[in-house]
The first five atom37 places (N, CA, C, CB, O) and aatype in JSON, in Angstrom:
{
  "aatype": [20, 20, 20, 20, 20, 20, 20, 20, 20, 20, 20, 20, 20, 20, 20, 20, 20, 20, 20, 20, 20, 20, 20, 20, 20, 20, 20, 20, 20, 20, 20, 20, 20, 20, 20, 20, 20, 20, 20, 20, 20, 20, 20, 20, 20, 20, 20, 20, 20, 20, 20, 20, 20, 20, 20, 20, 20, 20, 20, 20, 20, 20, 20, 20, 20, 20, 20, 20, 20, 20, 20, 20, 20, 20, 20, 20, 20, 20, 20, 20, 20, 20, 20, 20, 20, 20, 20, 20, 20, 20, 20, 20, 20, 20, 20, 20, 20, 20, 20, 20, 20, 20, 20, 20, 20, 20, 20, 20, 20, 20, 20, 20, 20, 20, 20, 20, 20, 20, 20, 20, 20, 20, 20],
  "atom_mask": [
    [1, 1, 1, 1, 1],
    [1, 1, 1, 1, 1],
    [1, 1, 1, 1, 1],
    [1, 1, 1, 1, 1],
    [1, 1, 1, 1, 1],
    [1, 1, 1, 1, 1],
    [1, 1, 1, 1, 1],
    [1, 1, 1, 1, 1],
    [1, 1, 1, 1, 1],
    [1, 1, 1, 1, 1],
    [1, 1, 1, 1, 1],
    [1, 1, 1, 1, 1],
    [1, 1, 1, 1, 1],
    [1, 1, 1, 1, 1],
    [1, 1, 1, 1, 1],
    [1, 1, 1, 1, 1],
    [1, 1, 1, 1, 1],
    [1, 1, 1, 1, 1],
    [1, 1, 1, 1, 1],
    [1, 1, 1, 1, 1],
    [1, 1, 1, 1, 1],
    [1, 1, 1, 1, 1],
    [1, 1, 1, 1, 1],
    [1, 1, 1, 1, 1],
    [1, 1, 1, 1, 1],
    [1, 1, 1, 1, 1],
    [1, 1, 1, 1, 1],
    [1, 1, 1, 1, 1],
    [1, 1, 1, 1, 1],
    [1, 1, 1, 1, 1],
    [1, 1, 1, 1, 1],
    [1, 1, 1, 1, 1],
    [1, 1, 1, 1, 1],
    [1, 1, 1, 1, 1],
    [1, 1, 1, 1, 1],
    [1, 1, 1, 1, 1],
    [1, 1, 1, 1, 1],
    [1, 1, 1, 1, 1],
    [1, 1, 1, 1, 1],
    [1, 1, 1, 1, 1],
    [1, 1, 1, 1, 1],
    [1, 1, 1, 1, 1],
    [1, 1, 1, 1, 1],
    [1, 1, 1, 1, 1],
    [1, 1, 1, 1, 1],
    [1, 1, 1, 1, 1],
    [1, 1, 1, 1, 1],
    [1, 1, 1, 1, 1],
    [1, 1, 1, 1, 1],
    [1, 1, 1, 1, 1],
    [1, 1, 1, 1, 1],
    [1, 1, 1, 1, 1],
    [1, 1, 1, 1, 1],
    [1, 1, 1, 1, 1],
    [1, 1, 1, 1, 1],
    [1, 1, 1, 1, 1],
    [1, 1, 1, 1, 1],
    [1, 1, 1, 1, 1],
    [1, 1, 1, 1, 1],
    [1, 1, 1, 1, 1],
    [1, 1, 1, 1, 1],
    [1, 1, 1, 1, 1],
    [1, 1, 1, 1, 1],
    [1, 1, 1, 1, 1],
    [1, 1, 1, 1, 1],
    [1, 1, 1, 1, 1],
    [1, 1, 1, 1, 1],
    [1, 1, 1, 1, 1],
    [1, 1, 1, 1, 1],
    [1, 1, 1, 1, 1],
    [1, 1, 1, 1, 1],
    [1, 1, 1, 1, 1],
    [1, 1, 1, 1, 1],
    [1, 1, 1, 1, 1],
    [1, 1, 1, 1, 1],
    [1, 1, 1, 1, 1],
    [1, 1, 1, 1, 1],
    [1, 1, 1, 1, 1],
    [1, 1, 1, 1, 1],
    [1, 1, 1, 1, 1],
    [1, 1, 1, 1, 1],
    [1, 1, 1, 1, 1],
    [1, 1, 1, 1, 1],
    [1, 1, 1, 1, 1],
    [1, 1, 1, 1, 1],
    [1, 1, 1, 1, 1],
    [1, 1, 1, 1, 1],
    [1, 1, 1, 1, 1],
    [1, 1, 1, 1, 1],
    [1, 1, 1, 1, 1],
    [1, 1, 1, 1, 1],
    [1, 1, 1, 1, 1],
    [1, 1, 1, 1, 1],
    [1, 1, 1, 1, 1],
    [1, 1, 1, 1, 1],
    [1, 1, 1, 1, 1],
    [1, 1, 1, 1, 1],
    [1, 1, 1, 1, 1],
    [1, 1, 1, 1, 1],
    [1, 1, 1, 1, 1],
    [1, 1, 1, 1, 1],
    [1, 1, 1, 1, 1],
    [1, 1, 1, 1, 1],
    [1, 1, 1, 1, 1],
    [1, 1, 1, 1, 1],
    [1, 1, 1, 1, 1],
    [1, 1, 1, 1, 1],
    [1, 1, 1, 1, 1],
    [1, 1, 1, 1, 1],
    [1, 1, 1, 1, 1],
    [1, 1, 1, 1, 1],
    [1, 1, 1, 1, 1],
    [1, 1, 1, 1, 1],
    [1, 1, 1, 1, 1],
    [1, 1, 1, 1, 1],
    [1, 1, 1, 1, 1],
    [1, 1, 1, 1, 1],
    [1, 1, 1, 1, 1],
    [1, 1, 1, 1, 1],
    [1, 1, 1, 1, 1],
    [1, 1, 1, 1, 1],
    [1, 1, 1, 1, 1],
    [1, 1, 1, 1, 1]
  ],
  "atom_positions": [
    [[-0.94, -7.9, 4.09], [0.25, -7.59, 4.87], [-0.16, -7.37, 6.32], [0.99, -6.34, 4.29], [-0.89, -6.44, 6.66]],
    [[0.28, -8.15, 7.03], [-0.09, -8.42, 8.72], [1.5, -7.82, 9.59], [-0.45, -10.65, 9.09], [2.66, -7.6, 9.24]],
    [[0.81, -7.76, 10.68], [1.91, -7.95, 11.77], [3.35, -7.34, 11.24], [2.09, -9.63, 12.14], [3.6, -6.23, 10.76]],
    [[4.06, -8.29, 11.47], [5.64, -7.51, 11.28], [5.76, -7.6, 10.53], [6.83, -7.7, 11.73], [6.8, -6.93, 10.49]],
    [[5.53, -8.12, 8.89], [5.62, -8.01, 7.48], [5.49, -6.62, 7.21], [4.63, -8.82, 6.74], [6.3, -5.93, 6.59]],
    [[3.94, -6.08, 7.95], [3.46, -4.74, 7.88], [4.18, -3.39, 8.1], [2.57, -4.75, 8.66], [4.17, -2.26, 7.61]],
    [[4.93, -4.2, 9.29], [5.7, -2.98, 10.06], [6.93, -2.64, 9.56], [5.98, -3.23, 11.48], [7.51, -1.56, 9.49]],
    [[7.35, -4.29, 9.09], [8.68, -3.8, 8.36], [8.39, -2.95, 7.16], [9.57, -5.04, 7.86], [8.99, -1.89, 6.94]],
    [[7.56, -3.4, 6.48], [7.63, -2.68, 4.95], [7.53, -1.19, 5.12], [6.32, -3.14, 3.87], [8.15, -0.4, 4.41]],
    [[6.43, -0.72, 6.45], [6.61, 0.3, 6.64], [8.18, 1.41, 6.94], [5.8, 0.13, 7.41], [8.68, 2.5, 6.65]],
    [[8.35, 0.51, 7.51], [10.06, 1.17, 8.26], [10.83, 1.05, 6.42], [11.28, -0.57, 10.1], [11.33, 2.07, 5.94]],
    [[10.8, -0.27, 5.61], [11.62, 0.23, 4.79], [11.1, 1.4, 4.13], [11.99, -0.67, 3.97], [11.87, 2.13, 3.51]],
    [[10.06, 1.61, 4.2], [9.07, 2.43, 2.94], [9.77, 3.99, 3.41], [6.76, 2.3, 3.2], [10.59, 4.58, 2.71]],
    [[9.3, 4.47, 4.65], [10.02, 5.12, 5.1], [11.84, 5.75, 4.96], [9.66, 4.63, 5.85], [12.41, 6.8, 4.67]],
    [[12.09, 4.79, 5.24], [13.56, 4.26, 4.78], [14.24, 5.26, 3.56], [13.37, 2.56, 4.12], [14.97, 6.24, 3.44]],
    [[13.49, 4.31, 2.78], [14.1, 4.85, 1.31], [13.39, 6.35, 0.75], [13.72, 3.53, 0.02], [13.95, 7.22, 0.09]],
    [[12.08, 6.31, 1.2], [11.93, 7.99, 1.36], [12.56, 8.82, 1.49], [11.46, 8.43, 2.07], [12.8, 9.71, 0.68]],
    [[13.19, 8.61, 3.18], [14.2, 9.65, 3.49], [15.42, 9.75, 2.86], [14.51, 9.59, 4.68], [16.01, 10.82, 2.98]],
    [[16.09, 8.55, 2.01], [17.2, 8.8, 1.32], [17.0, 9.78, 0.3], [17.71, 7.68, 0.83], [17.83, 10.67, 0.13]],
    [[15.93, 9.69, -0.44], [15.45, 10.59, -1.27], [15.03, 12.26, -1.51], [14.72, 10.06, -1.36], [14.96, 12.99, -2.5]],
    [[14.72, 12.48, 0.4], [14.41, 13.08, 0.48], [13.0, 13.42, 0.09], [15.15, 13.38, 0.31], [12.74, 14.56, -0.27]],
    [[12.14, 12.55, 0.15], [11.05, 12.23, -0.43], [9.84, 12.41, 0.92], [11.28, 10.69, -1.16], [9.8, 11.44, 1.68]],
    [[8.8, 13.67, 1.27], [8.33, 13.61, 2.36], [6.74, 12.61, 2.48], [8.29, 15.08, 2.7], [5.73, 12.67, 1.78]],
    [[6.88, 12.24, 3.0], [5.64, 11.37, 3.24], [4.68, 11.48, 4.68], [6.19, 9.92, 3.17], [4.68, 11.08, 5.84]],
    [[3.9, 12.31, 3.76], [2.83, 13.16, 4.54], [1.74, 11.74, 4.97], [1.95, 14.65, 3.32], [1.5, 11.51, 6.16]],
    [[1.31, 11.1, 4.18], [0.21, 9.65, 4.95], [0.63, 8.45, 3.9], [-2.07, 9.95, 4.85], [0.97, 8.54, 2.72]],
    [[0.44, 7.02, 4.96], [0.74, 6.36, 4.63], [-0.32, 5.2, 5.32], [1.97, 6.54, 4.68], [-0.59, 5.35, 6.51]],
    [[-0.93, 4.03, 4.56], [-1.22, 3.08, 5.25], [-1.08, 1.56, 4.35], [-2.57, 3.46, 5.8], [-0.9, 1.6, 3.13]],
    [[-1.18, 0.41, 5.01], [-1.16, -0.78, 4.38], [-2.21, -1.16, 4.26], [-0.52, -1.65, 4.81], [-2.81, -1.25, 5.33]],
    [[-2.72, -1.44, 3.41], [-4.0, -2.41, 3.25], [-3.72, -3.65, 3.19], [-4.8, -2.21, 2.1], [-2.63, -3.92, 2.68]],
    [[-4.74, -5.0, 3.75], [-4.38, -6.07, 3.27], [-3.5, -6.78, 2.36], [-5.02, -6.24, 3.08], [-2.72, -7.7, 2.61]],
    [[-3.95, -5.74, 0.4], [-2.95, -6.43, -0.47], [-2.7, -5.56, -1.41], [-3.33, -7.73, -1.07], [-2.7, -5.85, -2.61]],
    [[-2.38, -4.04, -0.79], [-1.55, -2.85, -1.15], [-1.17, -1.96, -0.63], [-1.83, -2.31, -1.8], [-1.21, -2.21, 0.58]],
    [[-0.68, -0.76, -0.86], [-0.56, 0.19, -0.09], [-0.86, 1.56, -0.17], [0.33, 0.11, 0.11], [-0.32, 1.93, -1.21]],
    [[-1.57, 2.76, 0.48], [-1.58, 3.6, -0.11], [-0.75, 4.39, 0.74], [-2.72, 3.93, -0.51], [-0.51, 4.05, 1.9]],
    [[-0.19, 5.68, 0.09], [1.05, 6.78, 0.3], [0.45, 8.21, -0.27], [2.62, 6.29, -0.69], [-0.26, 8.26, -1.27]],
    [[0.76, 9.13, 0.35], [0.74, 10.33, -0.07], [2.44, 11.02, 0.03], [-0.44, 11.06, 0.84], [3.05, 11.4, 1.03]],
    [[2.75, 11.0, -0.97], [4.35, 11.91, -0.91], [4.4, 12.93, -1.83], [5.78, 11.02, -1.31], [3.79, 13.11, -2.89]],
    [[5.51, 13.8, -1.03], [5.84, 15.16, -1.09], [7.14, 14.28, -2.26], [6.28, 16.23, 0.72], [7.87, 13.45, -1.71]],
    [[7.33, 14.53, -3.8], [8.54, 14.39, -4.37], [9.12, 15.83, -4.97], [8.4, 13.31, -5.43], [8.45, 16.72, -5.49]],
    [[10.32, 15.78, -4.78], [10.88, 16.97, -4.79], [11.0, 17.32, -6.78], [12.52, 16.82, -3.75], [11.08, 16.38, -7.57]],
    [[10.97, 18.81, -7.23], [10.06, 18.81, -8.64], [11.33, 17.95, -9.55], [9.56, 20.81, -9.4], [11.02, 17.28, -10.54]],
    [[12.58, 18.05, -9.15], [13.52, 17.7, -10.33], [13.23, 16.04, -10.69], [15.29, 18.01, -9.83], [13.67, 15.62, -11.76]],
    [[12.24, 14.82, -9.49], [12.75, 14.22, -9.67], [10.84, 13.68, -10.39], [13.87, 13.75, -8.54], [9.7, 14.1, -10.2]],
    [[11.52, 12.53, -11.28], [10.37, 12.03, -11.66], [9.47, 11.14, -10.92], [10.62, 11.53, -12.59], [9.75, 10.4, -9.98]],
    [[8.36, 11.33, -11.51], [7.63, 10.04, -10.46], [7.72, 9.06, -10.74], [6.35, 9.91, -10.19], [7.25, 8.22, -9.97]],
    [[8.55, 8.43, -12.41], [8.64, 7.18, -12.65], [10.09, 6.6, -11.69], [8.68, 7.04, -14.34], [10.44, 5.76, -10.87]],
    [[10.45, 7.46, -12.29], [11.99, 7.3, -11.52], [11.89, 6.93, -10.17], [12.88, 8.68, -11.48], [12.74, 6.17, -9.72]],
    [[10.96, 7.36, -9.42], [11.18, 7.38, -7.81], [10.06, 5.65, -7.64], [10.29, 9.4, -6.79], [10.35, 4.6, -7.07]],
    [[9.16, 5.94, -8.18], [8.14, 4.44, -7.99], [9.32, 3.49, -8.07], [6.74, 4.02, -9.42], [9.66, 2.79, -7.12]],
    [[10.1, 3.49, -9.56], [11.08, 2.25, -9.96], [11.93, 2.11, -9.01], [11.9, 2.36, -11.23], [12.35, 1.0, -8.71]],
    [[12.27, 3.1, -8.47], [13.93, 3.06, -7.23], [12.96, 2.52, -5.74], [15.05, 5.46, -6.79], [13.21, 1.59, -4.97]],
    [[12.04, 3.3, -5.72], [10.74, 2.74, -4.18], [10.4, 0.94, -4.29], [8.54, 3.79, -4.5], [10.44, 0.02, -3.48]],
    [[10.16, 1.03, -5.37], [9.27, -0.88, -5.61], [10.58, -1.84, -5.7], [8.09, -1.21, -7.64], [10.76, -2.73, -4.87]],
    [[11.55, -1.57, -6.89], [12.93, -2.21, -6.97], [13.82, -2.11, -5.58], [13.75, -1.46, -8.17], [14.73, -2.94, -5.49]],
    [[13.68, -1.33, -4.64], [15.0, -1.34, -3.14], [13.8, -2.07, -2.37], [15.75, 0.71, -2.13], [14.14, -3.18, -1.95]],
    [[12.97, -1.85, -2.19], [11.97, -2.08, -1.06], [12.05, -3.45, -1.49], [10.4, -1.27, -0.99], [12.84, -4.05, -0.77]],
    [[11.47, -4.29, -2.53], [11.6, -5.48, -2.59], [12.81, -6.34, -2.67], [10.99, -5.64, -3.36], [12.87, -7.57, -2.59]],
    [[13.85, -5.41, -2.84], [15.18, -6.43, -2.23], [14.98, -6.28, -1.01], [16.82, -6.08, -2.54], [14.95, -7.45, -0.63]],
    [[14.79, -5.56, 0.0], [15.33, -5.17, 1.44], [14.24, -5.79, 1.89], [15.6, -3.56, 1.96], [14.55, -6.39, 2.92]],
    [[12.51, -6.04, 1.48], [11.96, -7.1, 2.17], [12.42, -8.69, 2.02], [10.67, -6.98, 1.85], [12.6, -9.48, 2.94]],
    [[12.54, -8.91, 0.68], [13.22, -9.99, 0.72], [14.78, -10.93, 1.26], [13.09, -9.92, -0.16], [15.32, -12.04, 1.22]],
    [[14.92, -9.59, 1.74], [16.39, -9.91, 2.58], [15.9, -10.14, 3.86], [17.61, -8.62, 2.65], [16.41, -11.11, 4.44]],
    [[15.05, -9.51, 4.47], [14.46, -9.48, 6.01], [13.67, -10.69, 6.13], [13.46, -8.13, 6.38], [13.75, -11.29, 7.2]],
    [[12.67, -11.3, 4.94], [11.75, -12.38, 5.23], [12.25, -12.74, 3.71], [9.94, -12.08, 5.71], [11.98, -12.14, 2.67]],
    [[12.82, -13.57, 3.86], [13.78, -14.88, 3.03], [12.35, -15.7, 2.17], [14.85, -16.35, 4.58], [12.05, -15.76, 0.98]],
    [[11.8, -16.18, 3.24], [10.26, -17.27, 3.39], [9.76, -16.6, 2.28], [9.02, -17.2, 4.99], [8.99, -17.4, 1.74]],
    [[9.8, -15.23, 1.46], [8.45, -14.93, 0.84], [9.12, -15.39, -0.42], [7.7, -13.27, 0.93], [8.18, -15.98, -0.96]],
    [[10.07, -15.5, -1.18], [11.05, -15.68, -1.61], [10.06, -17.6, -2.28], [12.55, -15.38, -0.3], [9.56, -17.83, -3.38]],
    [[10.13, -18.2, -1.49], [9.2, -19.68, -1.43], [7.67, -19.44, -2.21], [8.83, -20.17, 0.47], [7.22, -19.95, -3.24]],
    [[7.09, -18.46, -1.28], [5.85, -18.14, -1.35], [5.22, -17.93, -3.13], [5.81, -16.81, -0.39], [4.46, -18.69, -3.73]],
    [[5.98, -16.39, -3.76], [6.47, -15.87, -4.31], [6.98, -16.46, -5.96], [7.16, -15.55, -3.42], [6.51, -16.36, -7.09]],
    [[8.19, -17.09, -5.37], [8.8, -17.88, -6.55], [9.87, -17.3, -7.04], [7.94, -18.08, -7.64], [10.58, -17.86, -7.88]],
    [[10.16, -15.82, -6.47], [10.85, -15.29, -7.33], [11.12, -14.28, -6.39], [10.31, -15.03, -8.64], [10.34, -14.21, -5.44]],
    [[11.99, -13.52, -6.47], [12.28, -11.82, -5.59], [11.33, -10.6, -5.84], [13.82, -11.08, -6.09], [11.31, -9.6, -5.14]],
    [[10.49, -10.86, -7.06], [9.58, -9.84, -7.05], [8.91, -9.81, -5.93], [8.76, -9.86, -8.03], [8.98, -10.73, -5.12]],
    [[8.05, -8.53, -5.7], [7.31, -8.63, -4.61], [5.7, -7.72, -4.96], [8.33, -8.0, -3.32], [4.55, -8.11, -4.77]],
    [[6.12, -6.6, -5.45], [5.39, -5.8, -5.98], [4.85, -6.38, -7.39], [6.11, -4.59, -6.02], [5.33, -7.12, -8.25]],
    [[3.52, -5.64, -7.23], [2.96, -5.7, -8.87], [3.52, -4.7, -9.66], [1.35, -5.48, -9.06], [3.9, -3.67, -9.11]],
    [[3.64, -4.87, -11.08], [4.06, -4.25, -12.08], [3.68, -2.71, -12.02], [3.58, -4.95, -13.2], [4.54, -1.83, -11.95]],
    [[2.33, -2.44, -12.06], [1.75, -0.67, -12.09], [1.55, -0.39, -10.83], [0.21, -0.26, -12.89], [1.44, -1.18, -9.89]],
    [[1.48, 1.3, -10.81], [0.48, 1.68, -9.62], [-0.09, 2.79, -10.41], [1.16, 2.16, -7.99], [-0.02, 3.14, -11.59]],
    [[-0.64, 3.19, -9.44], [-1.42, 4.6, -10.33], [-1.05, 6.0, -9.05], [-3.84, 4.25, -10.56], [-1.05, 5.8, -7.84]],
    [[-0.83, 6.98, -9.53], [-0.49, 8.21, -9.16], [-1.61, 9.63, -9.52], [0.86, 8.32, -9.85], [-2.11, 9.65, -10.64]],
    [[-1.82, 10.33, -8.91], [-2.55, 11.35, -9.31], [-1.94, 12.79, -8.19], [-4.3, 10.83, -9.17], [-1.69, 12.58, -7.0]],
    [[-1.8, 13.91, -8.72], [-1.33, 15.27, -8.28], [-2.35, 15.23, -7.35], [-1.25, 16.59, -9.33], [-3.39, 14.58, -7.37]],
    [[-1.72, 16.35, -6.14], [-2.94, 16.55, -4.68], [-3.44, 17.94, -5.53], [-2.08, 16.94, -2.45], [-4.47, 17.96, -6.19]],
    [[-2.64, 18.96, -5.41], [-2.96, 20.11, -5.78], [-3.58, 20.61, -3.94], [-4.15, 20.01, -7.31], [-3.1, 20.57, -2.81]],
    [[-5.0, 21.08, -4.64], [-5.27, 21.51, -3.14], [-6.37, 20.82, -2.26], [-5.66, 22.94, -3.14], [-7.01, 21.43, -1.4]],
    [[-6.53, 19.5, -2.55], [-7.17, 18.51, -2.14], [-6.12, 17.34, -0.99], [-7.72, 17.89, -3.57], [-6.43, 16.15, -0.89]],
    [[-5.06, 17.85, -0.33], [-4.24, 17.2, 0.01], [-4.74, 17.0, 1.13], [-3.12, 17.56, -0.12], [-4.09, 16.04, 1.54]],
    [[-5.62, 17.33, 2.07], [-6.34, 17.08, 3.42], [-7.33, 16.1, 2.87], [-7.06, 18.49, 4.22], [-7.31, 15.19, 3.69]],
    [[-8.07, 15.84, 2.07], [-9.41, 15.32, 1.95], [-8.62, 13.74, 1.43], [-10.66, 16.34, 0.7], [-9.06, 12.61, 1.6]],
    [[-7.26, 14.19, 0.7], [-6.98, 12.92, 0.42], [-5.73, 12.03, 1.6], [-6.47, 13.07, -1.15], [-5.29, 10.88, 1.51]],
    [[-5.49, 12.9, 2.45], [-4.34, 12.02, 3.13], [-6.06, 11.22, 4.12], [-2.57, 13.28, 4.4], [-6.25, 10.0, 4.13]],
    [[-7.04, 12.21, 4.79], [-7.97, 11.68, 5.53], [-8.91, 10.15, 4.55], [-8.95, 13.13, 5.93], [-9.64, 9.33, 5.11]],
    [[-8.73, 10.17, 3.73], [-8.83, 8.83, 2.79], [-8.02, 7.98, 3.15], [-8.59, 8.94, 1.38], [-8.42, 6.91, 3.61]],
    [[-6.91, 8.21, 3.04], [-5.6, 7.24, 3.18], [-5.83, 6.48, 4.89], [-3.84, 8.42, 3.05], [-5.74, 5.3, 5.23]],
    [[-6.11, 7.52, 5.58], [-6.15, 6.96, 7.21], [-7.53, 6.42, 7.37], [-5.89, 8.23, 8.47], [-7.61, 5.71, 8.37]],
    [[-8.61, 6.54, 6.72], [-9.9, 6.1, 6.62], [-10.59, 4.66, 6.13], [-10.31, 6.96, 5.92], [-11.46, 3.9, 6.54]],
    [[-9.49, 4.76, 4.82], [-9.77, 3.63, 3.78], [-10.25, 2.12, 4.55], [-8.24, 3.38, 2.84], [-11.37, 1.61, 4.62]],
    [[-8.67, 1.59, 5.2], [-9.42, 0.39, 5.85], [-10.41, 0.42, 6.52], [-8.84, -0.21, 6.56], [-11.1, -0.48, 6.03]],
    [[-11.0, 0.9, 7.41], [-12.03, 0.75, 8.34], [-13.04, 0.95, 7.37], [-12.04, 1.68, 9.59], [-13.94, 0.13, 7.55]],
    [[-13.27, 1.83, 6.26], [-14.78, 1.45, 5.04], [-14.41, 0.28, 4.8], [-15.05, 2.35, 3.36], [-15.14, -0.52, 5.37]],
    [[-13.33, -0.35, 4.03], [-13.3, -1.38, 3.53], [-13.16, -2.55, 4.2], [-12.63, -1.28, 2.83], [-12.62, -3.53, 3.68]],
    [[-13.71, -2.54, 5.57], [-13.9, -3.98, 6.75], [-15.34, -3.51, 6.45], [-13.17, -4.03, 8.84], [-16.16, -4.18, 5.82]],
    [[-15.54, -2.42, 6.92], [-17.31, -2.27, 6.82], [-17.99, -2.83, 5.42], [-17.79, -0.47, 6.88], [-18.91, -3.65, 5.43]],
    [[-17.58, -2.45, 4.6], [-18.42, -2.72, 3.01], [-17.8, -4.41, 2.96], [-17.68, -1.34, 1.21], [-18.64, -5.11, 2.39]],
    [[-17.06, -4.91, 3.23], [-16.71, -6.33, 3.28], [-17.92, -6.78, 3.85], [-15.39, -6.73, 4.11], [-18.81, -7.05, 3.03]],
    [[-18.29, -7.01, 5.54], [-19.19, -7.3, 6.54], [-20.57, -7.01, 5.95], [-18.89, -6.52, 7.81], [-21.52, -7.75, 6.19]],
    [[-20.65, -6.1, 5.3], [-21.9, -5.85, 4.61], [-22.14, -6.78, 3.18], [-21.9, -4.25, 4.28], [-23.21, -6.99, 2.61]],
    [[-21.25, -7.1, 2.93], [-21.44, -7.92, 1.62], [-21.52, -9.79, 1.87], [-19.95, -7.46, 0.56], [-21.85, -10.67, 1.08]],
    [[-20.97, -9.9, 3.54], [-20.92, -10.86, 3.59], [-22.05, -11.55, 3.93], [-20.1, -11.0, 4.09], [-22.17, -12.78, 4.02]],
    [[-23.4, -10.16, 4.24], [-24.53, -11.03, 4.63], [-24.97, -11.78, 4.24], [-25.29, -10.76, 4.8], [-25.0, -11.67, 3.01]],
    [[-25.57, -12.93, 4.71], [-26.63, -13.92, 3.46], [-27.59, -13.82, 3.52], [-26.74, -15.28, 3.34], [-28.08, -13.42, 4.58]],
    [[-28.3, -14.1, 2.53], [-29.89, -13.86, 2.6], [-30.8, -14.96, 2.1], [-30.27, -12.63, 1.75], [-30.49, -15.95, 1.44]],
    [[-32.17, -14.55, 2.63], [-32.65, -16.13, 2.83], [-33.86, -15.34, 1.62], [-33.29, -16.98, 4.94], [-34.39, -14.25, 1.39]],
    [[-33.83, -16.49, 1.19], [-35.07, -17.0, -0.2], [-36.33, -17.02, 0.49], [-34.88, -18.79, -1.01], [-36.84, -17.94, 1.13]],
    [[-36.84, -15.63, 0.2], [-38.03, -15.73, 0.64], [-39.33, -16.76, -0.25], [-38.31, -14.27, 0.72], [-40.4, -17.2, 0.16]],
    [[-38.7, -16.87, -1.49], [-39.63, -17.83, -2.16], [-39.51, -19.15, -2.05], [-39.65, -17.67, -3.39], [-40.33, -19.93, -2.53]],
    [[-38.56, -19.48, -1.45], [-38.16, -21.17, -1.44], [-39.33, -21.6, -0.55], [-36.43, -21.69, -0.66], [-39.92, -20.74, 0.1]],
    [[-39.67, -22.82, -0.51], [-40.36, -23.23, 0.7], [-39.3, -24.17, 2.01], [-41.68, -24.23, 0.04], [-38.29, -24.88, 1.92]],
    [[-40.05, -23.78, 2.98], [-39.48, -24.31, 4.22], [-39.24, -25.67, 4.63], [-40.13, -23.9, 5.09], [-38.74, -25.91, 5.72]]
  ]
}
């Protein structure tokens, strides 16, 4: 997710948060997911809120960029699971993950992309 794809999803992501009332303490896009830290209020479930977050967000991107729709094949947009885990009192160590993540994961990329030369081959 690049450029204004990025930005939009953000603004909807946002979006439908606030209808919810749903606070969203960190948020970032990765290439080909996303991670979120939210505040959900206790009555409501977390299945409930993922299904209403992944199901609106992917109509409302697909209304904004039509094109993915081609891409795609279909109006889905999202993958089927995500995974969730409670902050408790680890909620600093994990939103500073969330704002961190990409920049390890360009680094450990660049590092993997080195090549290396066969020291046994001959020249």
């Amino acid at each position: 997710m690049y450029g204004k794809l990025r930005r939009d999803i953000g603004a909807i992501l946002r979006k439908l948060c606030d209808m919810k009332d749903v606070e969203t303490i960190e948020a970032h896009a990765m290439p080909d997911h996303i991670h979120m830290l939210v505040k959900i209020p206790p009555k409501m479930s977390v299945s409930y809120f993922m299904g209403y977050l992944k199901g609106k967000s992917s109509l409302m991107i697909h209304d904004r960029h039509a094109n993915l729709k081609y891409n795609h094949g279909n109006r889905t947009f999202w993958t089927k699971g995500y995974y969730v885990s409670t902050v408790g009192l680890n909620e600093k160590t994990i939103a500073k993950y969330i704002r961190e993540q990409e920049a390890e994961d360009r680094l450990r990329d660049n590092m993997s992309k080195r090549e290396y030369v066969d020291s046994f081959k001959d020249k």
